[in-house]
N, C-alpha and C positions, 0 to 999 in steps of 0.2 A: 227471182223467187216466185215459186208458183203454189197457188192454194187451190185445194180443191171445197168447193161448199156445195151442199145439195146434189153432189151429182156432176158439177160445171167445171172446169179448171178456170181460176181468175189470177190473171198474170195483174201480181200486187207490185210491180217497181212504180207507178203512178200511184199506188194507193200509200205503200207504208215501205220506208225502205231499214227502217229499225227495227232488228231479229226482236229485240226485247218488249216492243210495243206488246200490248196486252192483245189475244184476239178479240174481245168485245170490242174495244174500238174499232176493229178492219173490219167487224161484220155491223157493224151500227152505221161509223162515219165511212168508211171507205166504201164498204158494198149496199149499203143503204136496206140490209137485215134487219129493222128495227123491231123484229118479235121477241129476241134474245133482249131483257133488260140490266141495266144496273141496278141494283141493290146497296153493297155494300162497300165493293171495291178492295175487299181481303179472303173474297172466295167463303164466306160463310153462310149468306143468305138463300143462296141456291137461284135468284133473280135471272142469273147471265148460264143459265147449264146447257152445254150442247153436248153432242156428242163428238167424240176422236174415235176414228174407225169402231162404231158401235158403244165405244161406253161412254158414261155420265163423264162431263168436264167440268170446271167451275171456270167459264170463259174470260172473267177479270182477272183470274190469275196465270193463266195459260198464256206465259209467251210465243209469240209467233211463230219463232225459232223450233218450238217444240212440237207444232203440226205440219211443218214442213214435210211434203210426201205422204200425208194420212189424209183420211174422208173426214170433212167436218160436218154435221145435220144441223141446223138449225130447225125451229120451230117450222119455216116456213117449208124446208123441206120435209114435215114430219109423214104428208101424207100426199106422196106423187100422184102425178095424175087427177086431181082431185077427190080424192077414195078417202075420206079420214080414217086417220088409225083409231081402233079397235080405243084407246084410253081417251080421244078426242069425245068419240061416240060416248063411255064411261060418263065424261065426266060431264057433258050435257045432260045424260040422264041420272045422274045423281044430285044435279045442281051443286056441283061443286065452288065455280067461281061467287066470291062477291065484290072485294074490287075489282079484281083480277090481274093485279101486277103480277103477281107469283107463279102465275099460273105458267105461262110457256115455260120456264124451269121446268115446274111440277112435272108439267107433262113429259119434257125431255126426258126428267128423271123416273117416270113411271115405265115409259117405253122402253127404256133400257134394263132396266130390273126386269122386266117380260120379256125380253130377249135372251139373258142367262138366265132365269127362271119365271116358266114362262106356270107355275103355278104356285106363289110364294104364299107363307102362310101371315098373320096379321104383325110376327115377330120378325118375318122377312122384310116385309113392309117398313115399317118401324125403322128399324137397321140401316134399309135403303134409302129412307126418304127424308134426307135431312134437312131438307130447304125449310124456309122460315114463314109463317103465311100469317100477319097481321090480324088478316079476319079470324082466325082460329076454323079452317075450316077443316083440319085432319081428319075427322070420324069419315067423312062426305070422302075425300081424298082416300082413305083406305078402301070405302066402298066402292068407290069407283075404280079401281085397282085387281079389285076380286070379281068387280064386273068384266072389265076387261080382258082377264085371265080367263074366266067363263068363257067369252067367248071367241075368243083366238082358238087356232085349232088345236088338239092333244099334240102334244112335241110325241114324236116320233125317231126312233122309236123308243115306245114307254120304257120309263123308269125301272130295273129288274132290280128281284128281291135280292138281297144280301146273300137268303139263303141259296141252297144248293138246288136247283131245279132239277127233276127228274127226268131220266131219258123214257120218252113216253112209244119208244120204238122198241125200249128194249119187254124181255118176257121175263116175266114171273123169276123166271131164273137169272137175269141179268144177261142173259147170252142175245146177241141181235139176229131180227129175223135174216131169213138166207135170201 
């Protein structure tokens, strides 16, 4: 069995040979990932969130078996190259963290809300971001979230109206120039 994290392929038969072992374990004890945390150990808290090929995971409940052949991200891969992503940046300038147990979740879960919607509004937010944060720091957490949306670039290409857009070739008449 082969796992991919960050980017890597990690051939797990020395690490974990139990389909059903949770991935937080393989990325804490077996690959030595300790940014992904425990919490709660029933997938509620949002502590252990990475991603499977791009979306939010709750990595305590996520058997092994079930990312078998998908991209896993952890926290530690949130920003290649050294370059932090766009909600890293957020959430230093909003002062988000205060313990900061929560927070790599948070973050996981923010970057991927910004990935299918990369301009959500505070009830997008809200809906997306269920993780649990002791400090109560949520207000700080959505701001940082609408910073980060700020300033990622415009998704491409924009969003078109429902309505019927008009042919801007055509004349007066509706007939197209020759």
């Amino acid at each position: 069995m082969e796992l991919t994290v960050n980017g890597h392929a990690q051939p797990l038969s020395a690490i974990a040979s139990d389909p059903a072992m949770p991935l937080l374990w393989v990325l804490r004890d077996g690959l030595n990932l300790t940014g992904t945390k425990y919490g709660c150990g029933i997938g509620a808290c949002g502590a252990c969130t990475v991603h499977v090929d791009g979306v939010a995971a709750r990595s305590c409940v996520t058997p092994l078996a079930a990312v078998q052949g998908k991209a896993v991200t952890t926290i530690e891969g949130l920003a290649p190259g050294g370059h932090p992503h766009a909600v890293q940046l957020a959430w230093l300038t909003e002062q988000v963290p205060q313990c900061g147990y929560c927070q790599s979740g948070m973050l996981m879960a923010a970057a991927a809300l910004l990935a299918r919607n990369p301009r959500p509004s505070d009830a997008d937010i809200d809906a997306a971001i269920t993780n649990l944060c002791r400090c109560g720091t949520y207000p700080r957490v959505r701001a940082a979230i609408q910073l980060a949306a700020r300033q990622l670039p415009a998704p491409w290409p924009p969003a078109l109206s429902p309505h019927r857009i008009a042919d801007t070739t055509a004349g007066a008449d509706g007939a197209q120039p020759a």
